[in-house]
C-alpha positions in Angstrom: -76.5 -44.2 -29.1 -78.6 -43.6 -32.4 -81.6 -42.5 -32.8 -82.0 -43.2 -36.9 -81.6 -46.2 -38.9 -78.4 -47.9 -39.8 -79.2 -47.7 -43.6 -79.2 -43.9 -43.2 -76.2 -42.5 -44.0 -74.6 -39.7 -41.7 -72.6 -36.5 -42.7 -70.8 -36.8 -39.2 -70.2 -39.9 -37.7 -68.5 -40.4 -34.7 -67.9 -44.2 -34.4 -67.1 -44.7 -30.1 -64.9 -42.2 -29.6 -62.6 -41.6 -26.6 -60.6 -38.8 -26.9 -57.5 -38.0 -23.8 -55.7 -35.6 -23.3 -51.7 -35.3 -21.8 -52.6 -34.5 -18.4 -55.0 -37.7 -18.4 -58.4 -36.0 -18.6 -60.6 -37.9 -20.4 -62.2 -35.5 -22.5 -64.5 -37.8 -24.0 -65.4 -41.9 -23.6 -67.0 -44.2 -26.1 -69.2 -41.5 -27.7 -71.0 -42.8 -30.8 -73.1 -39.9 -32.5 -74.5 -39.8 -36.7 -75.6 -36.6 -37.5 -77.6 -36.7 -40.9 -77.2 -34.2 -43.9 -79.9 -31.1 -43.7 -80.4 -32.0 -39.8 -79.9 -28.9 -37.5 -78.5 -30.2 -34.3 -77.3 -28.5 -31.1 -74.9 -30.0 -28.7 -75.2 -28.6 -25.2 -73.7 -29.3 -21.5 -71.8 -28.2 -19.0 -68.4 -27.0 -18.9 -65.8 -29.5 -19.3 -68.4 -32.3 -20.6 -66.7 -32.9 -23.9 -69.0 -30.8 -26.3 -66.1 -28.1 -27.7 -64.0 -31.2 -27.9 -66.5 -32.7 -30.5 -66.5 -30.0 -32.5 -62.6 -29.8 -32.4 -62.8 -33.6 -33.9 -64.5 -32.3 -36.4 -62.5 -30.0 -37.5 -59.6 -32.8 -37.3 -58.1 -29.5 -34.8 -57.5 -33.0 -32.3 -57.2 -36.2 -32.8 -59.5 -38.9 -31.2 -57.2 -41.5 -28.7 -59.5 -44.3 -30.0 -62.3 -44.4 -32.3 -63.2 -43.4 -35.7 -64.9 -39.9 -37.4 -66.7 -39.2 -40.2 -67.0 -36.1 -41.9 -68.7 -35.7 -45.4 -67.4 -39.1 -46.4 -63.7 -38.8 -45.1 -62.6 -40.9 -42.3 -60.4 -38.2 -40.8 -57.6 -40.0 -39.0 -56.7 -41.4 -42.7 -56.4 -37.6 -44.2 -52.9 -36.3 -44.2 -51.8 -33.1 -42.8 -51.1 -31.9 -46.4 -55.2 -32.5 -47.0 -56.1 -30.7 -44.1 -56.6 -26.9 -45.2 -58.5 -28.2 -47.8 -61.1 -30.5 -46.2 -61.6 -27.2 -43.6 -62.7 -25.6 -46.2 -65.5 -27.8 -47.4 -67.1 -26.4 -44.2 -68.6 -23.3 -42.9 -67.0 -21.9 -39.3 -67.9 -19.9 -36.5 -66.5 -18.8 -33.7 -67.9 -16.4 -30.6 -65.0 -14.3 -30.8 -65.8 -13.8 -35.0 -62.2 -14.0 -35.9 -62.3 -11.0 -38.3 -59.7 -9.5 -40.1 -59.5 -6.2 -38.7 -57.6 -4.3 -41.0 -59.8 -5.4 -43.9 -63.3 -4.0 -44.9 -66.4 -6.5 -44.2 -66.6 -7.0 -48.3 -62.7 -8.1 -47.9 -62.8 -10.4 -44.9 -65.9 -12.1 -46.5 -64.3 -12.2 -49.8 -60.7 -13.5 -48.4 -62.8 -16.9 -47.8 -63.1 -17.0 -51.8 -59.4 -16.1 -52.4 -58.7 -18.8 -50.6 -60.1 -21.1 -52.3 -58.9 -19.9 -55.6 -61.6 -17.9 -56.8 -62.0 -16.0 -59.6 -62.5 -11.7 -59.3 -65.6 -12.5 -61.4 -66.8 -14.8 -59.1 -66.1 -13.0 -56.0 -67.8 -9.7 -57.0 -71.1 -11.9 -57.9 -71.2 -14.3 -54.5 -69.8 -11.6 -51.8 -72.5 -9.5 -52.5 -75.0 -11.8 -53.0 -74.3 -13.8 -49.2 -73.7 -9.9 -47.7 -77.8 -9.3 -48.8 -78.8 -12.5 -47.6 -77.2 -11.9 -44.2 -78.4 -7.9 -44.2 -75.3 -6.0 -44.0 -75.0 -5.3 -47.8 -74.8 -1.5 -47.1 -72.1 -2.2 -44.9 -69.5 -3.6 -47.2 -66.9 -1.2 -47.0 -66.9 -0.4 -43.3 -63.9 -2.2 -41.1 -64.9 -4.6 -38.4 -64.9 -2.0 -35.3 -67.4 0.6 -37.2 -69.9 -2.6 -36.3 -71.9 -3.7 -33.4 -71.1 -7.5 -32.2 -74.3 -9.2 -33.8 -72.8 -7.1 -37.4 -69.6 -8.9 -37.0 -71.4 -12.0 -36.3 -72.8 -11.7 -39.2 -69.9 -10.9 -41.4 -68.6 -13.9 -39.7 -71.6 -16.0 -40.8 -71.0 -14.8 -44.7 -67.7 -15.8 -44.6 -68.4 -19.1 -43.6 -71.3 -19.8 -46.2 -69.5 -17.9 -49.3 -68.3 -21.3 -50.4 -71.8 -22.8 -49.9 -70.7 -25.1 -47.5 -72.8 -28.9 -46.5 -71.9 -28.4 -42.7 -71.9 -25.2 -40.5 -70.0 -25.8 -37.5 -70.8 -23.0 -34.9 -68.8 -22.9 -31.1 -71.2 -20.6 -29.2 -72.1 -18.5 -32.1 -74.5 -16.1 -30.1 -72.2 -16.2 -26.9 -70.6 -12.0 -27.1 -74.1 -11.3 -28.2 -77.2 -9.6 -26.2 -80.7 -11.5 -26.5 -81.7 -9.5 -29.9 -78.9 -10.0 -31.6 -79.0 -13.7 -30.4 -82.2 -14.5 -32.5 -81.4 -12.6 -35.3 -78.0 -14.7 -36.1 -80.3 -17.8 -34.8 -83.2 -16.8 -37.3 -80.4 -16.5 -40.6 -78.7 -19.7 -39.2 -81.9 -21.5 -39.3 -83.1 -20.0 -42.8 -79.4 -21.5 -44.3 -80.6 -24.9 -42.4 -83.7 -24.7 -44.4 -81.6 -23.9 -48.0 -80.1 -27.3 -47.3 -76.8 -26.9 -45.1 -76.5 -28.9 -42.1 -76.4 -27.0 -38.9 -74.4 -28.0 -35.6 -73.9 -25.6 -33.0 -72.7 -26.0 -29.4 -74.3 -23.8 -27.2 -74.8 -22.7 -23.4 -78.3 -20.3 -25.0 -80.9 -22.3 -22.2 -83.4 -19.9 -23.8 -82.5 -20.6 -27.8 -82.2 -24.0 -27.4 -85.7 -24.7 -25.6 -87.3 -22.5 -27.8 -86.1 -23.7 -30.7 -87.0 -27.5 -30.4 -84.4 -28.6 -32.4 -82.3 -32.0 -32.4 -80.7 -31.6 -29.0 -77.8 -33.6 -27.9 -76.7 -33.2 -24.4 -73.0 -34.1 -22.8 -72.0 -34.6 -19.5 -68.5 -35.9 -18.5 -67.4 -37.1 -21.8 -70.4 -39.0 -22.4 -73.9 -38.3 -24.3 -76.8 -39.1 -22.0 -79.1 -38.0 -24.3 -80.2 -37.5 -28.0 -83.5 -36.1 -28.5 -84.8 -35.2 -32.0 -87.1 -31.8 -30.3 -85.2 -31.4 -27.2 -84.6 -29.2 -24.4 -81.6 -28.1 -22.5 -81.7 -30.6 -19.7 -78.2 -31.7 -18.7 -78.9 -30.5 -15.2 -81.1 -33.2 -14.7 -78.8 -36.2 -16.0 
């Protein structure tokens, strides 16, 4: 299922995917999905209907039992395992738990993405600061991850996924720990990077954010997308 051109050429492609696991579940069957670069795109459904497992594919975390995917021009079942650290870090994730370092100061978990990566000190001192300000917490810097409040480390989170200026933001329930004002704030700076030029895929069980947003909204149920809708609604309950 497509809802663009062939001639366009996707970011993420998922060419009809199945994707089993040991105990026979089929997590996902014959999904076909093209996600375009700059689109912001959320992936909802029900537990257990396949959308964490897309994201996992992805990530190239698991492997697809048939199929082929696409992620910024790499066919990922051809990358070796050796490759693998670095094609994750051509992209920007996050998590709901925010997966901070929590013996490190929110300028050093932010800036551990950049040391990573082989950064320079030079570098780092310009670009932590400068992605701190655009997510509002540059007078936080030097305080550890539990002098903060959840949507804070969300946040931190969120700079330490775009330091690198990543194409593709791939977000598992970013807003999930998170009460509803905290919620719209991450989803506000999340859709201001979408508008600087980053593709934006979340998965998401927000009803509220999701129908409010009228977004690209791409809705599993059982493995299977039944539907795609370029300013959609959360409406799996209905398929």
């Amino acid at each position: 299922m497509t809802i663009y051109d062939e001639d366009e050429l996707p970011i993420i492609a998922l060419e009809n995917v199945s994707k089993s696991y040991a105990s026979e579940t089929k997590a996902l069957q014959d999904v076909s999905l093209r996600i375009l670069k700059g689109e912001f795109v959320f992936i909802v459904g029900s537990s257990g209907s396949g959308k964490s497992t897309l994201i996992k594919l992805m990530l190239k975390e698991v492997e697809p039992t048939i199929g082929k995917v696409y992620v910024n021009g790499k066919e990922l079942t051809r990358l070796r395992r050796g490759q693998v650290p670095a094609f994750r870090r051509t992209l920007g994730i996050v998590f709901q738990d925010f997966r901070l370092l929590k013996d490190r100061t929110v300028f050093e978990n932010v800036a551990f993405a950049q040391q990573v990566i082989g950064a320079g000190k030079h570098e780092i001192l310009k670009k932590v600061p400068d992605i701190l300000a655009t997510v509002g917490l540059i007078e936080k810097a030097e305080a550890y991850p539990k002098e903060l409040s959840g949507g804070e480390q969300q946040r931190v989170a969120l700079a330490r996924a775009l330091v690198n200026r990543p194409s593709i933001l791939l977000a598992d329930e970013p807003t999930g720990n998170l009460d509803p004002k905290n919620s719209w704030e991450i989803m506000s700076l999340l859709e201001e990077i979408n508008r600087n030029g980053t593709t934006v895929v979340i998965v998401t069980h927000n009803r509220e954010i999701v129908d409010r947003m009228k977004k690209r909204v791409v809705t599993m149920k059982k493995g299977i997308v039944v539907s795609d809708e370029k300013k959609g609604g959360y409406s799996y309950e209905k398929n």
